[in-house]
N, C-alpha and C positions, 0 to 999 in steps of 0.2 A: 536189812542189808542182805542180800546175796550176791556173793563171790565178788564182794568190796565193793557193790554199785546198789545205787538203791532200788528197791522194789521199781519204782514207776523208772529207773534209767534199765535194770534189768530186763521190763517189760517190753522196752521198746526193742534192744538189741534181739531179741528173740523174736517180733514181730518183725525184723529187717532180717533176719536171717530165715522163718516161715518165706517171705514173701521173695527172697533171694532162690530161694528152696523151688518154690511153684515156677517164678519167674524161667530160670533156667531147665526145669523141669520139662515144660512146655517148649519149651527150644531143641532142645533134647529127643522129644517127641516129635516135633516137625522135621528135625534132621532123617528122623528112623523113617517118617514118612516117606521122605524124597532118597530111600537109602543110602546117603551121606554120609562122613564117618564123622562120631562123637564124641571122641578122644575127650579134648578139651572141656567142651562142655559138659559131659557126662561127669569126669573127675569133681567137677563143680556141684551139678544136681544132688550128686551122694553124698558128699561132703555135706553140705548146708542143708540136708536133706536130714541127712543124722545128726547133725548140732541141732536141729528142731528138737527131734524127739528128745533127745538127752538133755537139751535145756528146759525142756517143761519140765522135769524132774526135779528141776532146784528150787521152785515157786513156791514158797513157804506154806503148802496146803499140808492138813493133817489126811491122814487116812488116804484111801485110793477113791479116785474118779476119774468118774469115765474118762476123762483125756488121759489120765495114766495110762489106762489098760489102749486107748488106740497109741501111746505111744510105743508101748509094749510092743504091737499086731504091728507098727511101719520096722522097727526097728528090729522085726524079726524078717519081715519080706524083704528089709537092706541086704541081712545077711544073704537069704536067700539071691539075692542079685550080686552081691560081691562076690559070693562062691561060683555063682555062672558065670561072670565075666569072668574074674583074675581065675580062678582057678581048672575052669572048663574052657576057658578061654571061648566060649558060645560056641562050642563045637555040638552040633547036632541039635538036639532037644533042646539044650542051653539056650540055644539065640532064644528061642519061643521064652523059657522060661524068665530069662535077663528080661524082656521086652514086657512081658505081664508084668514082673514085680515091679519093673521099674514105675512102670504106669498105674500101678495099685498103690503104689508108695504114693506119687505126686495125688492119684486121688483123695488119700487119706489126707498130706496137707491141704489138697483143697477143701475136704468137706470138712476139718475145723477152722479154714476161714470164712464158709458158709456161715457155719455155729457162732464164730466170734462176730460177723457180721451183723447176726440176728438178734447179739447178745446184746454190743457196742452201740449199733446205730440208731437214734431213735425212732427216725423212718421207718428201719424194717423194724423194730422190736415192737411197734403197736401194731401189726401183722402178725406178729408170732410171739409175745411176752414170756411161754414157758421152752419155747420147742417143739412144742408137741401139733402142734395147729399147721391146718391143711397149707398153708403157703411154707411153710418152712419144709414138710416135707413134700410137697411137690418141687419145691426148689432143688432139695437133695435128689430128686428120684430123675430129675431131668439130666442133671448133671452127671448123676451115676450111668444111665445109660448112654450122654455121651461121651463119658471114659469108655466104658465098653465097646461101642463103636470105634474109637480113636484106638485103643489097645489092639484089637482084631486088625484093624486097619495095619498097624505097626508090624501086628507080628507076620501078615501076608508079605508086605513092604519091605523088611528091615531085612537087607542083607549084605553085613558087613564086608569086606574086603580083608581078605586074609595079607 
C-alpha cells in the first residue's frame, strides 16, 4: 500500500500525473515559442511536474536509485524555476534562466519515460533489455539534442508581456 492505494493503483496515478507533467509541459513550451502568455498552463506544467518527482519517492524501493537522484536533479531545477518566475518575476537574466529550467525539467520527465518505455514495452525492451545498448541510447541522445534545440529556441522567442 502507498498512501491508501495499492502499489499497481499508485503506479498508475503517478504515470497520469508524469504524463499530465510532459503533456502540458510541451504546451507550455510551444506557447514560449510563439511568445504567448503561459499563465495558466505554466501553473499546471509545475505543478504535476513536481507531484512527479515527489511521487516517485513513495514507491516502496529500499536504498537510492537512479530515478531517486533524477528526481532530486528536476526537483531542484523546479526550485530554480519557481524562484525565477514568482520571485524575479523573469526580470532580466530570469526569463533565460525560467525558460532553460523549465525545459530541463520537462526533459528529465521525458527521458524517464524513454527509460520506462524501454523497460515496460516488450517491443522496445528486445532492442535494449539493460539500457545500455546502442538504440536506447541513441534514442536518448536525439531527444536530448532536440530539447536543446527547442530550449534555445524558447529562450531567443520567450518574451513575456509585463
Amino acid at each position: 500500500m502507498v498512501l491508501g492505494m495499492s502499489v499497481e493503483t499508485f503506479t498508475f496515478v503517478h504515470v497520469v500525473i508524469s504524463l499530465v507533467g510532459i503533456m502540458t509541459g510541451f504546451i507550455v513550451v510551444a506557447l514560449m515559442l510563439q511568445s504567448a502568455p503561459i499563465a495558466g498552463w505554466n501553473a499546471f506544467f509545475l505543478v504535476s511536474t513536481i507531484l512527479t518527482s515527489v511521487t516517485g519517492y513513495f514507491f516502496p524501493i529500499k536504498g537510492l536509485t537512479p530515478a531517486h537522484v533524477v528526481g532530486a536533479i528536476s526537483l531542484v531545477i523546479l526550485a530554480v524555476a519557481l524562484f525565477a518566475l514568482y520571485s524575479k518575476k523573469l526580470a532580466g537574466r530570469w526569463r533565460a534562466i525560467y525558460v532553460a529550467s523549465a525545459v530541463a525539467a520537462l526533459w528529465l520527465n521525458f527521458f524517464v519515460a524513454i527509460v520506462q518505455s524501454f523497460n515496460k514495452f516488450a517491443y522496445l525492451n528486445k532492442f535494449a533489455p539493460t539500457g545500455s545498448e546502442p538504440p536506447f541510447a541513441v534514442t536518448q541522445g536525439i531527444v536530448l539534442i532536440l530539447f536543446i534545440i527547442m530550449g534555445v529556441a524558447a529562450v531567443r522567442r520567450y518574451r513575456p508581456v509585463d
